[in-house]
N, C-alpha and C positions, 0 to 999 in steps of 0.2 A: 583437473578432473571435474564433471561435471556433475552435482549432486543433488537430483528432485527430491522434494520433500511434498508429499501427498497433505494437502489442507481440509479443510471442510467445505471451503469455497472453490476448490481447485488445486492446482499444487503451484510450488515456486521452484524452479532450477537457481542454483548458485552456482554461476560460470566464473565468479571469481572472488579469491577471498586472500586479501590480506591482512599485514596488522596493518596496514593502514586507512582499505576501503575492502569493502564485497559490492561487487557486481549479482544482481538476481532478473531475472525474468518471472512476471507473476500471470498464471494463467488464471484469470478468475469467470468461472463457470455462468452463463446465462443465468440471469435471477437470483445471483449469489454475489455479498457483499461481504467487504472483514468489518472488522469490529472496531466501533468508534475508539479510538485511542488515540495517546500522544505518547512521547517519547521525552525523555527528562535528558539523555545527553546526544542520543540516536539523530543523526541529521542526513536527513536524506534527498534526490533528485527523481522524480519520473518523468518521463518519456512514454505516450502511446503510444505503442508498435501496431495496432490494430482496435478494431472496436470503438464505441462511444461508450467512456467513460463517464460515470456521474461521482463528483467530488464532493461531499460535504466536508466543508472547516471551516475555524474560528479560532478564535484566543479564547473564546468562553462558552462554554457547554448550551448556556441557554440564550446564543443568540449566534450560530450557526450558519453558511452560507453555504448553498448549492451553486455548481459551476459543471459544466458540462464540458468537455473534452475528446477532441478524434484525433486521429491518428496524427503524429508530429508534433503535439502540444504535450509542454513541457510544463513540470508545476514543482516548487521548490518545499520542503516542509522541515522548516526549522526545530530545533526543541522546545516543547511543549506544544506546539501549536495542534489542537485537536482536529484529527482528520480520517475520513474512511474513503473506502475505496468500492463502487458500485455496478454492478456490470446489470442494471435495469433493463438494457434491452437486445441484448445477445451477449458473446462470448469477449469478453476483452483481454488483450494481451499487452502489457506496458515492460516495461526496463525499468527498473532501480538501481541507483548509486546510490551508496551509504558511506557514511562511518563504521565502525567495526563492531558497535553495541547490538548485533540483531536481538538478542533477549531485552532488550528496554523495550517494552512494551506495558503499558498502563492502559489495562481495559477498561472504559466508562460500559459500554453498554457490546453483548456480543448474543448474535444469531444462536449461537453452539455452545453456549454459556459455557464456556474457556473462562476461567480467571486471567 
């Protein structure tokens, strides 16, 4: 069963969830970006399904890299590794594979000021 959860940036469907992966689809809205963050056991895969992508990550908060990304480009993000997700200049749609931790989330800095 397929289950949208409404974001601030958009919403995410989870089309698949086990104990040992969740599958999500992330629609993140024109001009709306998530919140800088890493993940302490959380290890995940994306896929962009549509759109151009802006990626900031790094190992360290203050020294950060942007990477741009379209449709078919793949980017791995291990744990800890700090990273957001940016839809600067239209609507982007990507695919995620994870591990099973989706609450490991460690906000540095958020748009919606979410803890």
């Amino acid at each position: 069963m397929i289950k949208i959860i409404e974001k601030p940036w958009g919403y995410e469907e989870i089309w698949a969830q086990t104990e040992r992966y969740v599958g999500k689809i992330l629609h993140i809205n024109a001009g709306k970006r998530l919140s800088l963050q890493f993940h302490e056991k959380k290890e995940e895969t994306i896929r962009v399904l549509s759109g151009n992508l802006t990626l900031v990550h790094g190992a360290d908060a203050s020294r950060l890299q942007v990477s741009h990304m379209t449709t078919g480009e793949v980017f791995h993000v291990k744990p800890g590794l700090i990273h957001r997700f940016c839809a600067d200049s239209g609507d982007v749609v990507l695919v995620e594979v994870s591990t099973t931790e989706i609450d490991d989330v460690i906000r540095l800095e958020d748009d919606f000021l979410r803890k």
